[in-house]
N, C-alpha and C positions, 0 to 999 in steps of 0.2 A: 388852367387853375393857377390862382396865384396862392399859392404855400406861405408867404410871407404876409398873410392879412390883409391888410385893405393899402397895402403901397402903391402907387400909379407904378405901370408895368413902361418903362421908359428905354429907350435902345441908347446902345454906349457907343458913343462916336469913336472912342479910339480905348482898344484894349492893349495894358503891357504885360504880357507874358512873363512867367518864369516858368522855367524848367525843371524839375526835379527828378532825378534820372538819367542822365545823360547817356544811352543804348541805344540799339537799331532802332526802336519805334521812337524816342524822342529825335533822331537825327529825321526822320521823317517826317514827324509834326513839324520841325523848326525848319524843313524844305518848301514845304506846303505852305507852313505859316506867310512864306513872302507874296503869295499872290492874295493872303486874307485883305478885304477890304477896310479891316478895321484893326487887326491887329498888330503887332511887333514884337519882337524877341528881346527882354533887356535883362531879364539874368536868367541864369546857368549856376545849379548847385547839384554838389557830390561830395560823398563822404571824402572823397579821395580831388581837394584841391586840384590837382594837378589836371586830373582828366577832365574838371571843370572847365578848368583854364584852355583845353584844349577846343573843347568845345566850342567856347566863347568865339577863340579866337577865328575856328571856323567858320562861323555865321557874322562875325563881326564885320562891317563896312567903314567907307569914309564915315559915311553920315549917322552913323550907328554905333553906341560903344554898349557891350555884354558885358555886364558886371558876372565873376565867376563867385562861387562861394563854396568853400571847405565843408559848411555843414548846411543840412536845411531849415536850421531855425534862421539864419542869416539872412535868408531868402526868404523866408516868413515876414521878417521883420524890415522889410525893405519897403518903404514906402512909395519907392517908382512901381512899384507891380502889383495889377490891379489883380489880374489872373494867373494863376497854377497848371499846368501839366504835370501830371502825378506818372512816371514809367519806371517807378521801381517794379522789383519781383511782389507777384502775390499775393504773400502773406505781410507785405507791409502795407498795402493801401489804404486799408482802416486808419490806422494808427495815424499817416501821415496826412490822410483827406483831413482828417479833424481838426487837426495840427494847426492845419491850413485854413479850413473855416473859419477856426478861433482866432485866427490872426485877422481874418474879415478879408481873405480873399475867396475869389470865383474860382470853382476847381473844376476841368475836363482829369477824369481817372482812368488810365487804361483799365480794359476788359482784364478780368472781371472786377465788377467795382469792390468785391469782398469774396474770402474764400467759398462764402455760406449766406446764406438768409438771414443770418442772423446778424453775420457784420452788417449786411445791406443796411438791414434796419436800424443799429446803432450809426453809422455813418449818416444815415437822414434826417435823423432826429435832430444830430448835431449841428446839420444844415438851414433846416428848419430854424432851431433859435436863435443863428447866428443873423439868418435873412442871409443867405447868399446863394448863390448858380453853384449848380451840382448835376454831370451828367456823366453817362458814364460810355467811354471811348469807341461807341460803335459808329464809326464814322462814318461805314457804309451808307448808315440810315440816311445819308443829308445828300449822297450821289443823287441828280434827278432822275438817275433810271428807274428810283426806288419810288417813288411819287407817280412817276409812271404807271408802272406795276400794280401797287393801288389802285389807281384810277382805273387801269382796262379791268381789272376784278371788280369795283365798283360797277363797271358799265355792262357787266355780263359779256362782256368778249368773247368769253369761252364757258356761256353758261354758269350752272352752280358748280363752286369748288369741291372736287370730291377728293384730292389725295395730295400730299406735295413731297418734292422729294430733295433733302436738302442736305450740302457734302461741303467742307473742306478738312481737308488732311493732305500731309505733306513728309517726306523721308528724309529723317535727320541723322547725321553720323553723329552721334553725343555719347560722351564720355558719360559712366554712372555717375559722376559729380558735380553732372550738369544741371543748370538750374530747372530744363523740364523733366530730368532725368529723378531730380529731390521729392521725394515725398514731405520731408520736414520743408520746402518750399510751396509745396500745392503743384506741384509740376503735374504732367498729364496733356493727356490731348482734350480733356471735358472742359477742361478748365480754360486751356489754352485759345483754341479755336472752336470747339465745342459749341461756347458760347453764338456763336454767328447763324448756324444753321436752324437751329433753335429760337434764335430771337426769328429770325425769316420765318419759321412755319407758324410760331405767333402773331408773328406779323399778317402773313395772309391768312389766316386761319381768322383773325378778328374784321381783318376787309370784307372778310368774305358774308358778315354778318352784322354788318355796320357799326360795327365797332373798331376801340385803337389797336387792340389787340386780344389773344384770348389766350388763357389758360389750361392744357390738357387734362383732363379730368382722369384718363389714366396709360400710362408709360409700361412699357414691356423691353430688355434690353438685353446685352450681353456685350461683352469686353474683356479686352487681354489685359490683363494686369501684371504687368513683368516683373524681372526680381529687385528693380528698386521699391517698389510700392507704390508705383506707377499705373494708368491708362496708359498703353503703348495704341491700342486701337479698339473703338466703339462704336455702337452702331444703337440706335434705340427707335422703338414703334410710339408715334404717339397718337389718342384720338382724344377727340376734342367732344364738345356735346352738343356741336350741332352736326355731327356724324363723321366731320370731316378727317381724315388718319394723316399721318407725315411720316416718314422713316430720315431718319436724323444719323448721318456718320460723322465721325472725326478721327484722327491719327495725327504721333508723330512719328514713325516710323514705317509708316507706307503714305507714299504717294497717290492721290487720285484727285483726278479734274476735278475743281471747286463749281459746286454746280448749284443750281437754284431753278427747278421746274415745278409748273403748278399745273395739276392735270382739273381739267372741268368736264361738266356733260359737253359740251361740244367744241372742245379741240384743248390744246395746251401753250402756255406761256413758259418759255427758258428765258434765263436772264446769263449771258453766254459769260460774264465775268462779276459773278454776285456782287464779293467782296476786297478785291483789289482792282476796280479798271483802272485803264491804263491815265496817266496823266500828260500819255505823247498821243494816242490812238482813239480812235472816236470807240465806244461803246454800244454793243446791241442788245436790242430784246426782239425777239421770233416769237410772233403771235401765228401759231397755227389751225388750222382747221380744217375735217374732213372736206374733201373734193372740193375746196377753194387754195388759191395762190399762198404760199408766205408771204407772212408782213413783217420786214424787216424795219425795227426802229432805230434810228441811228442816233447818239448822244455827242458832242461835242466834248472834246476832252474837259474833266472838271479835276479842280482838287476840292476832295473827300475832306480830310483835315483841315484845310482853310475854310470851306460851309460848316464844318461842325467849332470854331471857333467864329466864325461872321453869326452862330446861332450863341453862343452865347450874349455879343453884343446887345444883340436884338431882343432875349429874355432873360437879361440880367435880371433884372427887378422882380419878373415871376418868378425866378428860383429854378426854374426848368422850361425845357424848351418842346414841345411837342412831339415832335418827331423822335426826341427816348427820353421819355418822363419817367419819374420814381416808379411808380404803378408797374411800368413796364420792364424797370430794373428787376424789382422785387420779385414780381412773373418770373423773370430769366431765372435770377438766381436758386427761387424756388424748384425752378422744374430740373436746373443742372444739381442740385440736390439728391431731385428724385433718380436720377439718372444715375448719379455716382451712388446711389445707395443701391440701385436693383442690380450693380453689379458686383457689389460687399465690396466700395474702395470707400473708405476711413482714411483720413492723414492720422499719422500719429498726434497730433496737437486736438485734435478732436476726439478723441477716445472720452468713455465716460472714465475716465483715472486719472485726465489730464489737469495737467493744471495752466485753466486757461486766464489771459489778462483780463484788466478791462479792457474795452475798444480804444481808452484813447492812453490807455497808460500807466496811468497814474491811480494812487490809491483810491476805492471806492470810496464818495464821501455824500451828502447832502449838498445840494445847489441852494447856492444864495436865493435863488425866486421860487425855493418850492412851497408849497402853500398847503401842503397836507396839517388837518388839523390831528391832534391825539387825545386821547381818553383814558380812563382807568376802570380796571378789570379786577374786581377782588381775587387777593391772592396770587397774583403778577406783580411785582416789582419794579417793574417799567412801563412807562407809556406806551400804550396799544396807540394805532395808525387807524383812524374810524374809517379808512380802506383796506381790505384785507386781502393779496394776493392768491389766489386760485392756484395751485399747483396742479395740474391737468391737462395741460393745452403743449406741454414743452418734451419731443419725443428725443432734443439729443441733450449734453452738457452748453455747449457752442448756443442755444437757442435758448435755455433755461438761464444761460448765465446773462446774456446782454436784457433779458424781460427783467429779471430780479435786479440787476444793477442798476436798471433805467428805474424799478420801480423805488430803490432806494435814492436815488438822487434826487426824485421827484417827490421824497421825504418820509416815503412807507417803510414800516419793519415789520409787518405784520403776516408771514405766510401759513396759506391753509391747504393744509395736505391730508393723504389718507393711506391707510394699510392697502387697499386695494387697488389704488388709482397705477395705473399703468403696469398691475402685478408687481409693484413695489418698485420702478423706475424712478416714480414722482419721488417718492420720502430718499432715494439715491444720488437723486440730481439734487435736491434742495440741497443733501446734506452735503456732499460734496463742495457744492459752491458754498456754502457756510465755512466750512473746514479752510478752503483756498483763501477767502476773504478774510478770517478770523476776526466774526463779528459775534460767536455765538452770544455772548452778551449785550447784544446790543439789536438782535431781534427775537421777536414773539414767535415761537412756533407752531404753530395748531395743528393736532395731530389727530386724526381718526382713526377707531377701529370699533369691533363687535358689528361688523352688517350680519345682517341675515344672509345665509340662515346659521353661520358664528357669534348670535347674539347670547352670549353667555357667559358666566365672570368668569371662568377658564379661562377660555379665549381671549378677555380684555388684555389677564396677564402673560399669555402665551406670542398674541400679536404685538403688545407694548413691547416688550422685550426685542423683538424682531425689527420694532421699526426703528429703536431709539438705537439698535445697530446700523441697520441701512443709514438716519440720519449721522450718524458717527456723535453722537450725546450719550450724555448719560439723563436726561429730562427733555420733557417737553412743557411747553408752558402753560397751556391748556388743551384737554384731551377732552373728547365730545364721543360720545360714543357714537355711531354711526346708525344706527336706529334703535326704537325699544324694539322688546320682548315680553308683551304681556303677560307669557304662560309662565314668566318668573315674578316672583315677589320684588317690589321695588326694592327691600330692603337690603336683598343680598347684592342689588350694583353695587348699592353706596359705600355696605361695607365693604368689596373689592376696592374701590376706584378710591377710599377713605385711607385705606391700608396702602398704594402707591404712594397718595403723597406723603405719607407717612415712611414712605420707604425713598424718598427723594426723585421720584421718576417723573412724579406731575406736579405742578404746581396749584392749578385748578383745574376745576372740569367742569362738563355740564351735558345735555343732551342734545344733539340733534335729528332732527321728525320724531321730537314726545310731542305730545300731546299737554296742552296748560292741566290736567286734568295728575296725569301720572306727573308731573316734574311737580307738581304743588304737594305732592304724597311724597315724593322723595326728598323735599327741602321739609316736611313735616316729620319724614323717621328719621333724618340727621341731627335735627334741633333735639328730638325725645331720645337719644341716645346718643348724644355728644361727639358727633359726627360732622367732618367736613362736608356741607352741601353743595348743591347744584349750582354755579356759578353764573350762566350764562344761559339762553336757549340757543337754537339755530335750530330756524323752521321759513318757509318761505313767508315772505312780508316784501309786498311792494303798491303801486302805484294802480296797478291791475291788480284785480282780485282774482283770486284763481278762485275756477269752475271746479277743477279737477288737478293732480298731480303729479305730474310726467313721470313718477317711477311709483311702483308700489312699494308701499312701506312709508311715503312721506307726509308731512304735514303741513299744512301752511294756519297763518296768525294774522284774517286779513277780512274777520269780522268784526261788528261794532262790540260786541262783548269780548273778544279778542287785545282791543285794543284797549277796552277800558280795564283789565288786568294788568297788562303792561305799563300803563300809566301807572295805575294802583300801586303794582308792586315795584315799580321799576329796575326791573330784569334788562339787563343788557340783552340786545338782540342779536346774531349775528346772521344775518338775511341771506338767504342763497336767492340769485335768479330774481334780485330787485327789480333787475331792468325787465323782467319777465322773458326771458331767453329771445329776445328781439322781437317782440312785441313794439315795443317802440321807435324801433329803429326799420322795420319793413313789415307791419300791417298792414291788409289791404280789405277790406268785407269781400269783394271781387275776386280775390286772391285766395282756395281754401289748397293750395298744393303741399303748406306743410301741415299736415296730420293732426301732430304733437299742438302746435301753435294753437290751432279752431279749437281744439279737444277742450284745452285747458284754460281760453282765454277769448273767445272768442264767442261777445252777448252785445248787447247793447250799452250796456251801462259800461264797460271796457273802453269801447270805441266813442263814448262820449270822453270817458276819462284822455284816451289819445287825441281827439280834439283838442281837448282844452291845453294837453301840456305841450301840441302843435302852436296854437296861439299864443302862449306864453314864451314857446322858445323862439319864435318869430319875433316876438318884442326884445329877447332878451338876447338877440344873436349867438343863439346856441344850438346846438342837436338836440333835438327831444328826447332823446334817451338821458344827456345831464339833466335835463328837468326833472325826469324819475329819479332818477340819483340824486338829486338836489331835494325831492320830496323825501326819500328815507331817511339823509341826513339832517333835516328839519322836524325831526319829531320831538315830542315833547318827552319820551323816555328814549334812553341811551342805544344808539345802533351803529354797527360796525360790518354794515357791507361786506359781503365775500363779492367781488370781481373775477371775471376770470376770461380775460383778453388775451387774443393768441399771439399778437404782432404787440409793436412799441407804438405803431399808430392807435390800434384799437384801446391800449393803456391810457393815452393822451385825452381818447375823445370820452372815455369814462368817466377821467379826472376832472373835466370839465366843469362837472356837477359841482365839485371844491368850490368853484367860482362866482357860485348862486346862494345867497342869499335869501331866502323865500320866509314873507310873511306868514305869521298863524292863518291871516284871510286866504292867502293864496293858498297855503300846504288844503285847508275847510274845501277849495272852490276846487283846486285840481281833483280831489276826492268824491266829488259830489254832494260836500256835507252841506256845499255852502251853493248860492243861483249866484253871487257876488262876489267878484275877486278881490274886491278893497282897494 
């Protein structure tokens, strides 16, 4: 996949390294580096000059001069070096990858590429707009024993994979003030070498199913957590969902053979030195099988580090190289997530009280190319974002903060939360990162309460109270209550929710899943008793008409008399599940495995409508899903999309929709209103 758009994907004849780092694994890369085909060593940077210098001079030749440098932006800004090697600790990778990017060089990043999933993802993104190579330091991957390995699992060598078993750990004398020894560093053995065993049972876990890799669907674990706040030793079960299991260990403080076996229905593959072969000694893999001979495979010594730099060469222009693509970062980082979480290890920088950066630094701000449009909300004071972030999808601080930041960069202020969502984590983490950022002025809050079966103006003011602590505010910007309540009189919301903003807690409000029926009764006893009314709806409205609605209690706004009140009154909308909960993005008629999806959306006249906004996004080089999104915000009365993407990718491919354009004839034809797209 080429990540950088339609660039011809071209190999680099000759790469100039720098350094950044200079420690055991970069004296290793800049060993290796001399047998690279394409590369060379021309600077070396470190906080500390001197051991720059040392460096330098170490690798330096006749024919070769090592520029040293005191700091890494010096090294950034050096226009002999085309490429980076990133071997600081940790918890600096983020920060410095980006650094690097933005300077418009190509970055190899020691494992792990980020503490979290969540760095991963802001480090990608950065990559992505920059257009540069970004992989992350598993070099093992480019040894040909690994390709091997592959292949005999490909070819059934040993039958279907049923189990794999995958180890390195290693016994270290470290002081508590050691760098694996720091918690406030990300030390541990998950982090450390963790990573290797893991990406291996992914790796054959997705051979095994022809695919690049796979994902474990669920993790079972246990580990020593010592008195720095440490993995001193770990061991985790994983299985996969094509049945397959792995049992995953790592350590720093016991030794055990680094090992990599893959058991199948008839016999097993060891790879006798997974992750460090020798670069003096040929390399094996023992292909075994019942009542037939070993088959010993013998490698030729290689260096690990000089292939995984000759692969940058080679997919500079694509941005990544195959053999460990973003995809497969993200997987790791993800499952080494799950791992440190099922055995309760937190760093202290991750805590939900922390107070964490941005990924690259610097104060959160608006990007010069971001192209988010905004809108006005009576009784809001600021311009709403006609895309409205989803608070739901984000279980730590570390994963809520780098979503909300990217989604402010990319020009949104608009987030939408609830009393209920995560048993009040969501309105915690928003508010928190609000608090960190000090923007409360400068975003739109949306805040829900009163569900069923709490639907009652007690309640509005018992939960308001509750949330606008968890957010740490004293107001929200607009509060929706979270469903009606028939069995009460409309009159007594309005005067509840009338008496808040009166009390300075809300600014507007409106309902979400009323019915046009009851919200036109409630904007009718506000007007006859000098009351603040209904501001807004939020009811589902999209591209698919819904059949039915995935939770009881809701509404949707997505018939022709539907719309012709909206127009009429022009009510701002605020649409849940536009995109119809991936309807557009993985429908199939063939396809009835998910439930929910057929239940509610799933006729003829739907799957015409996916057709059409298929053909359209084919013209317009986009995912059909912005089509939909480009349909809602094309309407002829006001809407403001709730989104709610769980990654920084799935943000991007939403936002796409921004980019569209769409005539009255097309919005008429994608709808079916029209035979003719104009």
């Amino acid at each position: 996949m080429n990540v950088h758009g339609n660039q011809k994907a071209e190999t680099m004849d000759h790469v100039r390294w720098g350094i950044v780092g200079p420690g055991n694994i970069a004296h290793r890369f800049a060993e290796q580096l001399m047998h690279s085909k394409t590369g060379t060593l021309t600077a070396v940077a470190s906080r500390a000059l001197g051991r720059a210098e040392e460096f330098a001079a170490e690798f330096e030749s006749r024919d070769a001069t090592i520029n040293a440098y005191g700091s890494y932006a010096e090294l950034y800004a050096d226009p002999a070096v085309d490429a980076v090697y990133i071997a600081t600790v940790h918890t600096e990778h983020v920060r410095l990858a980006i650094e690097a990017v933005e300077a418009g060089k190509h970055v190899i990043c020691e494992k792990p590429l980020a503490v979290n999933h969540a760095g991963v993802m802001s480090l990608m993104e950065a990559a992505r707009r920059a257009g540069v190579y970004l992989a992350e330091g598993f070099m093992y991957r480019f040894h040909p024993q690994i390709d091997r390995l592959i292949q005999l699992i490909a070819d059934g060598e040993i039958g279907d994979v049923q189990h794999i078993d995958s180890a390195f750990s290693f016994a270290a004398d470290l002081l508590d003030d050691s760098r694996l020894k720091s918690a406030n560093l990300a030390g541990g053995g998950i982090l450390d070498v963790g990573g290797y065993p893991v990406s291996a049972a992914r790796l054959v876990a997705g051979a095994a199913t022809d695919a690049p890799f796979a994902d474990p669907t669920s993790i079972t674990a246990k580990g020593t957590v010592g008195p720095t706040g440490v993995d001193e030793w770990a061991s985790a079960s994983l299985e996969f969902a094509s049945g397959i299991t792995a049992h995953v260990t790592c350590g720093i403080g016991l030794a055990e053979p680094s090992s990599l076996i893959v058991y199948g229905a008839r016999g097993r593959i060891t790879v006798r030195s997974p992750w460090l072969p020798s670069v003096e000694n040929p390399s094996f893999i023992d292909v075994e099988r019942p009542g037939e001979p070993a088959q010993h495979i013998e490698f030729e010594p290689a260096y690990s580090y000089a292939l995984q730099a000759d692969a940058l060469a080679e997919f500079a222009e694509a941005g990544q190289s195959p053999r460990m693509s973003w995809a497969d970062s993200q997987g790791n980082a993800r499952t080494l997530d799950r791992w440190r979480a099922a055995i309760g290890l937190e760093y202290p920088f991750e805590a939900a009280t922390a107070n964490i950066p941005t990924a690259n630094g610097r104060p959160l701000a608006r990007r010069d190319d971001a192209t988010m449009p905004h809108g006005t909300i009576a009784g809001i004071d600021k311009p709403v974002s006609r895309l409205v972030l989803g608070c739901d999808n984000q279980l730590t601080l570390a994963h809520a903060s780098a979503m909300f930041d990217d989604f402010v960069e990319r020009g949104g202020n608009a987030f939408d939360t609830a009393y209920i969502y995560g048993g009040g984590l969501m309105e915690r983490l928003l508010g928190q990162w609000v608090a960190q950022r000090g923007i409360r002025d400068d975003v739109v809050i949306v805040g829900k309460g009163a569900h069923t079966p709490y639907c009652d103006p007690e309640s509005i003011v018992r939960q308001l109270e509750e949330s606008l602590e968890r957010l740490q505010t004293d107001h929200v910007d607009l509060y929706l209550m979270h469903r009606d309540n028939l069995d009460i009189p409309v009159g007594e919301f309005v005067d509840v929710l009338d008496e808040q903003v009166r009390a300075g807690r809300i600014r507007a409000f409106g309902g979400s899943n009323w019915s046009i029926a009851r919200f036109d009764e409630a904007k009718a006893y506000a007007q006859a008793n000098d009351k603040q009314g209904f501001a807004v709806l939020s009811d589902h409205f999209g591209l698919a008409h819904a059949l039915d609605v995935p939770w009881a209690g809701c509404e949707h706004v997505t018939e022709p008399s539907d719309r012709e009140w909206l127009e009429r009154t022009g009510t701002p909308l605020l649409p849940w599940s536009s995109q119809a909960r991936g309807f557009f993005a993985r429908a199939d008629q063939n396809d009835r495995s998910d439930a929910e999806l057929v239940r509610c959306y799933y006729d003829d006249a739907n799957f015409e409508r996916l057709a059409r906004a298929r053909s359209l996004s084919s013209e317009l080089g986009v995912a059909p899903t912005a089509v939909a999104l480009a349909y809602v915000l094309a309407q002829t009365f006001p809407t403001f999309p709730l989104i709610g993407p769980r990654s920084i990718d799935e943000t991007r491919t939403s936002m796409a929709g921004l980019d569209i354009s769409l005539t009255e004839e097309q919005v008429r034809w994608l709808d079916l209103r029209s035979d003719r797209m104009g």
